[in-house]
CHARMM-style PDB file with segment names, atoms N, HN, CA, C and O in Angstrom:
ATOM      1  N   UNK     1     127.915  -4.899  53.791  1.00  0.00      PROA
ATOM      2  CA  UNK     1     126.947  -5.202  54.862  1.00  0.00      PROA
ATOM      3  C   UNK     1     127.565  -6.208  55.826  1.00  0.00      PROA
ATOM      4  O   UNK     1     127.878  -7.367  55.554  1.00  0.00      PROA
ATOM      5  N   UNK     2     127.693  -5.574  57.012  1.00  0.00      PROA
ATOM      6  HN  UNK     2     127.439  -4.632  57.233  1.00  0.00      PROA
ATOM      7  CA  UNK     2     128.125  -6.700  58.575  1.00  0.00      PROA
ATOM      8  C   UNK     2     127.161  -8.177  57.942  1.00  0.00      PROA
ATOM      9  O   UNK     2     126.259  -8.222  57.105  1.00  0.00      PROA
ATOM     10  N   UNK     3     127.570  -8.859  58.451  1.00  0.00      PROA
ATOM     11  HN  UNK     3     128.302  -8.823  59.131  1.00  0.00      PROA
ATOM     12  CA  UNK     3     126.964 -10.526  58.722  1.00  0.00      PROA
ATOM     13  C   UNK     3     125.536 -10.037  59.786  1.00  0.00      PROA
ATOM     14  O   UNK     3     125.507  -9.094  60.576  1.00  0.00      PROA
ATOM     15  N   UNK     4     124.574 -10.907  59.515  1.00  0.00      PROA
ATOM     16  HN  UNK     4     124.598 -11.673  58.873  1.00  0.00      PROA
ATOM     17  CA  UNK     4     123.742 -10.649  60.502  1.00  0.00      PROA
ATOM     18  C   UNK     4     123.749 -10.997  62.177  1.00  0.00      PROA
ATOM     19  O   UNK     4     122.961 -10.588  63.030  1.00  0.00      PROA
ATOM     20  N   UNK     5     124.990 -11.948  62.344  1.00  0.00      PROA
ATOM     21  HN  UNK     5     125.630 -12.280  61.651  1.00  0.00      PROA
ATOM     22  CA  UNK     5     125.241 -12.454  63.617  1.00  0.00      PROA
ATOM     23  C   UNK     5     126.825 -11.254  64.179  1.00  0.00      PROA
ATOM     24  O   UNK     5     127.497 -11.471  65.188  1.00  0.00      PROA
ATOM     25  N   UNK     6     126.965 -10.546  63.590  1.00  0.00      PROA
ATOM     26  HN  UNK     6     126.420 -10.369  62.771  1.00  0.00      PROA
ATOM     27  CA  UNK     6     127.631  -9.378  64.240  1.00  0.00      PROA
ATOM     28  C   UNK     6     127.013  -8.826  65.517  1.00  0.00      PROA
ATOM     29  O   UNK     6     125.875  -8.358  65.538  1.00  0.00      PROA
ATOM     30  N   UNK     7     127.702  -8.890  66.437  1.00  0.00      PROA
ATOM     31  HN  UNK     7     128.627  -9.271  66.420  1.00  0.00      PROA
ATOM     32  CA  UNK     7     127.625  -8.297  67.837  1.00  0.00      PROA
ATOM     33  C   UNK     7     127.254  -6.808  67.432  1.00  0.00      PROA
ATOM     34  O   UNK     7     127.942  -6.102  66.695  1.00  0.00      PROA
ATOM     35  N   UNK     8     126.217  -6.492  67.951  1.00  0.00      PROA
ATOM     36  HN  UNK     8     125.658  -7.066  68.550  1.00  0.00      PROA
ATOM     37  CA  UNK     8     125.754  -5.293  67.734  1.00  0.00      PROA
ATOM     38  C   UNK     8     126.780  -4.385  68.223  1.00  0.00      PROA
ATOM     39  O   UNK     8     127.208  -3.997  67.136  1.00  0.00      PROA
ATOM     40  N   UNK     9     127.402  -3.839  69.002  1.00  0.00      PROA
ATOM     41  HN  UNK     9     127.054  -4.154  69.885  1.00  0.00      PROA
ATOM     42  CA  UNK     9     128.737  -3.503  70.147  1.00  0.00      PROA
ATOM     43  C   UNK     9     129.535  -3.566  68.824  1.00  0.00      PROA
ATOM     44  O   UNK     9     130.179  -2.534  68.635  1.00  0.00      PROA
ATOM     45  N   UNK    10     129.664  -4.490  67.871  1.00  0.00      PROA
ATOM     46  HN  UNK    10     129.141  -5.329  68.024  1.00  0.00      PROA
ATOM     47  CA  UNK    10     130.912  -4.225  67.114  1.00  0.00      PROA
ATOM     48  C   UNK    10     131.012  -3.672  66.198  1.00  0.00      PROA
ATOM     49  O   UNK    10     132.048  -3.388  65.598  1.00  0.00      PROA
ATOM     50  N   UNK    11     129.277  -3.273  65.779  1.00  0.00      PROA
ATOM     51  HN  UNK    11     128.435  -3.503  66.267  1.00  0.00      PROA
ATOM     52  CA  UNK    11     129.294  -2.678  64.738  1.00  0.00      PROA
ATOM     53  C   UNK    11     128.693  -0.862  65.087  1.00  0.00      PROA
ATOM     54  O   UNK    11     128.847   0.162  64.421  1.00  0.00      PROA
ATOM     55  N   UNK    12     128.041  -1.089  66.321  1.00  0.00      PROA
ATOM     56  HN  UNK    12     127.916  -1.921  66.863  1.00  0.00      PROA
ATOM     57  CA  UNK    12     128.591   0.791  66.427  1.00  0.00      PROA
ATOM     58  C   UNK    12     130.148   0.989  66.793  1.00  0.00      PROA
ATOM     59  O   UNK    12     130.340   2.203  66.726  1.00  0.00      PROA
ATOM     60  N   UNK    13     131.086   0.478  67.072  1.00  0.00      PROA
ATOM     61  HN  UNK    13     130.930  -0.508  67.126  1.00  0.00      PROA
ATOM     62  CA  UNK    13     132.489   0.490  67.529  1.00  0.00      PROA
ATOM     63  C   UNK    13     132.983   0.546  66.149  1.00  0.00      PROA
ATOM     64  O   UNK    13     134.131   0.989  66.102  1.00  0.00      PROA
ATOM     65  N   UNK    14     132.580   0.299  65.235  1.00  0.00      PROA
ATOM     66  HN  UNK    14     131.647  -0.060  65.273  1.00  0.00      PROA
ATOM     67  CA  UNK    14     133.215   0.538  63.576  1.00  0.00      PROA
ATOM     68  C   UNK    14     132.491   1.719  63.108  1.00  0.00      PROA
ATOM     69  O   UNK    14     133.071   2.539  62.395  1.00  0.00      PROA
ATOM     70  N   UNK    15     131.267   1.871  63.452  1.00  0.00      PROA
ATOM     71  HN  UNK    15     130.796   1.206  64.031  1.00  0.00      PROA
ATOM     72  CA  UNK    15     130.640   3.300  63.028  1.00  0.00      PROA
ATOM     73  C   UNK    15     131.338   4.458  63.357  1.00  0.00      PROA
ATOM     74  O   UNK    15     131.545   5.485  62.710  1.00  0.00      PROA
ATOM     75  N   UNK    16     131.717   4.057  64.657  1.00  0.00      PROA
ATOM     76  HN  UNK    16     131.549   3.223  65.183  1.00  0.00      PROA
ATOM     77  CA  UNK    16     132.395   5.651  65.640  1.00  0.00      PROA
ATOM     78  C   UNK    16     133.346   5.635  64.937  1.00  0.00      PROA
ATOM     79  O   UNK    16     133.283   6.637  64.225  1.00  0.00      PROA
ATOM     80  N   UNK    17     134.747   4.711  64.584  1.00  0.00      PROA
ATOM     81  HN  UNK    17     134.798   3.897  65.162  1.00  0.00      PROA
ATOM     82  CA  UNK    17     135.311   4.505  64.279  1.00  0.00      PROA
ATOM     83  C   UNK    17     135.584   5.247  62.971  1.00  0.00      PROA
ATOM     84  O   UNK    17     136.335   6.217  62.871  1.00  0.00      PROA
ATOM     85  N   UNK    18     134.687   4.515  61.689  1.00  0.00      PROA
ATOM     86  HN  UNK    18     134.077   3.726  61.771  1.00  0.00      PROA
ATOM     87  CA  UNK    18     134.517   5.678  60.246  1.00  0.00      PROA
ATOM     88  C   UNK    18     134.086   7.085  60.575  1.00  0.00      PROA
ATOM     89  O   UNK    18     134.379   8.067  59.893  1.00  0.00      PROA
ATOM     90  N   UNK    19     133.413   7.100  61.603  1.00  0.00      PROA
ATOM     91  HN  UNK    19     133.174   6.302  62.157  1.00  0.00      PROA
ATOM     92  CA  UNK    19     133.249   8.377  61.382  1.00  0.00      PROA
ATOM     93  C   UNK    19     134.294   9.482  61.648  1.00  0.00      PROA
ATOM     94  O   UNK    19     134.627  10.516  61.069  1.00  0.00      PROA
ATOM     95  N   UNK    20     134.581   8.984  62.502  1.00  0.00      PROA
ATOM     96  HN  UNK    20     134.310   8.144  62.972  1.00  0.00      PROA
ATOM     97  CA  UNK    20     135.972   9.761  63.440  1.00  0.00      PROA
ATOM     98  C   UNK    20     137.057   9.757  62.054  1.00  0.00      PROA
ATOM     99  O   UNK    20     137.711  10.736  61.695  1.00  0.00      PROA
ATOM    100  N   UNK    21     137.060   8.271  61.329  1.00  0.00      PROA
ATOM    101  HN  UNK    21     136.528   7.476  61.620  1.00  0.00      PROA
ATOM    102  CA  UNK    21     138.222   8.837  60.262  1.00  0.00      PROA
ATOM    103  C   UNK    21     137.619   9.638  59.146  1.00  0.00      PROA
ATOM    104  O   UNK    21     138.359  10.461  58.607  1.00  0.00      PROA
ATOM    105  N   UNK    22     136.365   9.517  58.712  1.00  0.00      PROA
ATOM    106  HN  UNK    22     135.763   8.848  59.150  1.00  0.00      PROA
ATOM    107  CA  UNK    22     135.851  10.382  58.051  1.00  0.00      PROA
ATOM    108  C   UNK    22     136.169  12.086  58.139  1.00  0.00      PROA
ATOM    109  O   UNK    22     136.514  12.988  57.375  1.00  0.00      PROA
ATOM    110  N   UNK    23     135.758  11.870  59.826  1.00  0.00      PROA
ATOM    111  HN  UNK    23     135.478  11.138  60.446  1.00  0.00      PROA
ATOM    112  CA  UNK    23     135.956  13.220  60.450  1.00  0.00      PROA
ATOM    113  C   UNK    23     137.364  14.144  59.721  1.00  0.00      PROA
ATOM    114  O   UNK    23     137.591  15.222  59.171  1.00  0.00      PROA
ATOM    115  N   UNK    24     137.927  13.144  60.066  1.00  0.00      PROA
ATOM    116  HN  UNK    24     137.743  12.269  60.513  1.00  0.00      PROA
ATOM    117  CA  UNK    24     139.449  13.313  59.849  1.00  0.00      PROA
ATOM    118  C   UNK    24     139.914  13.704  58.602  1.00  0.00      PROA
ATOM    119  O   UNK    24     140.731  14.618  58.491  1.00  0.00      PROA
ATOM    120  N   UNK    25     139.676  13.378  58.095  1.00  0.00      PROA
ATOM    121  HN  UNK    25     139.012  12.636  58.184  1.00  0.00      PROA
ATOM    122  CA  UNK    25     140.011  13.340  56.007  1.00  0.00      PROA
ATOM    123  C   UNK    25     139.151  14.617  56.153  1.00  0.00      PROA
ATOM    124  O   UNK    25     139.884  15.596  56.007  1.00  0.00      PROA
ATOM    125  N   UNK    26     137.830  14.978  56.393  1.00  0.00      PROA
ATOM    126  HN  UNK    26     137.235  14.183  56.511  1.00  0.00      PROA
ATOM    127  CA  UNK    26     137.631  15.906  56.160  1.00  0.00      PROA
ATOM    128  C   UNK    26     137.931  17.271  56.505  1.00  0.00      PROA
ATOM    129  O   UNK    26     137.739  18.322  55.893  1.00  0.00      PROA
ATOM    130  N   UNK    27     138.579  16.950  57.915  1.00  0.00      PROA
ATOM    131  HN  UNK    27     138.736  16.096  58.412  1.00  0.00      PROA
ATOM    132  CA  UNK    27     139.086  18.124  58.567  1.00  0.00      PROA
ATOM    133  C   UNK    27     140.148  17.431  59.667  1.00  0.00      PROA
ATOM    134  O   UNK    27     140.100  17.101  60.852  1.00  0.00      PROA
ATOM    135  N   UNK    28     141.032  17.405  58.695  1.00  0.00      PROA
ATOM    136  HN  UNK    28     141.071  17.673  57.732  1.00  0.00      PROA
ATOM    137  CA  UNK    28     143.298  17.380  59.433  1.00  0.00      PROA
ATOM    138  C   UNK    28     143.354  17.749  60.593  1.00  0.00      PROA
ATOM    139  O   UNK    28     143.736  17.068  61.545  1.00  0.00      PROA
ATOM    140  N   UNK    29     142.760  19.503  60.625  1.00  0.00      PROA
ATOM    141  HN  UNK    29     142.450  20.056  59.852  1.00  0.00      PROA
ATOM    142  CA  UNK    29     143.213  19.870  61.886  1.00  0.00      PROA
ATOM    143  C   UNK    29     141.759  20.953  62.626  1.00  0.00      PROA
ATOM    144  O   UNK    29     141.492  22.133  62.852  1.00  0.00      PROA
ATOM    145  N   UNK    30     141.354  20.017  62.719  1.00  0.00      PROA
ATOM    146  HN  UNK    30     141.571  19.058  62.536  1.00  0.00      PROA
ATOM    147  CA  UNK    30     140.045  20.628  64.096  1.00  0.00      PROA
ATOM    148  C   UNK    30     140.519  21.481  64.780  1.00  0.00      PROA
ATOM    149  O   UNK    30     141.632  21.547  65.301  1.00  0.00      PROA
ATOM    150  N   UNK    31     139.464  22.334  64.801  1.00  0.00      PROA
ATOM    151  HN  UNK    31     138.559  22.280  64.378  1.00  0.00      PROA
ATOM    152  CA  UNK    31     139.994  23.884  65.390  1.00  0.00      PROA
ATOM    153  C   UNK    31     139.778  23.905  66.762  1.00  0.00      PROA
ATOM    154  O   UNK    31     138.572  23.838  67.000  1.00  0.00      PROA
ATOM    155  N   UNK    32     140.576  23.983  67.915  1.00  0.00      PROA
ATOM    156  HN  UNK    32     141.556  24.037  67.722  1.00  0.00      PROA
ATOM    157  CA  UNK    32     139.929  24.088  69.510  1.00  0.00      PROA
ATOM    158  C   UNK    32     138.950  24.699  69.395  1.00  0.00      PROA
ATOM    159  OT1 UNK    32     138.255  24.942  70.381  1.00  0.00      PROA
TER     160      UNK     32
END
């Protein structure tokens, strides 16, 4: 759990972030 004085901004910028690597691990190579 973020600290409660986390800049809101920094903690969707880590969300996008996992997700995108999530994304990733789950699928290497995204299909055009």
């Amino acid at each position: 759990m973020p600290p409660l004085d986390t800049p809101p901004i920094l903690v969707q910028n880590f969300l996008t972030v996992y997700k995108s690597f999530v994304a990733l691990q789950l699928n290497p190579f995204p299909s055009e």
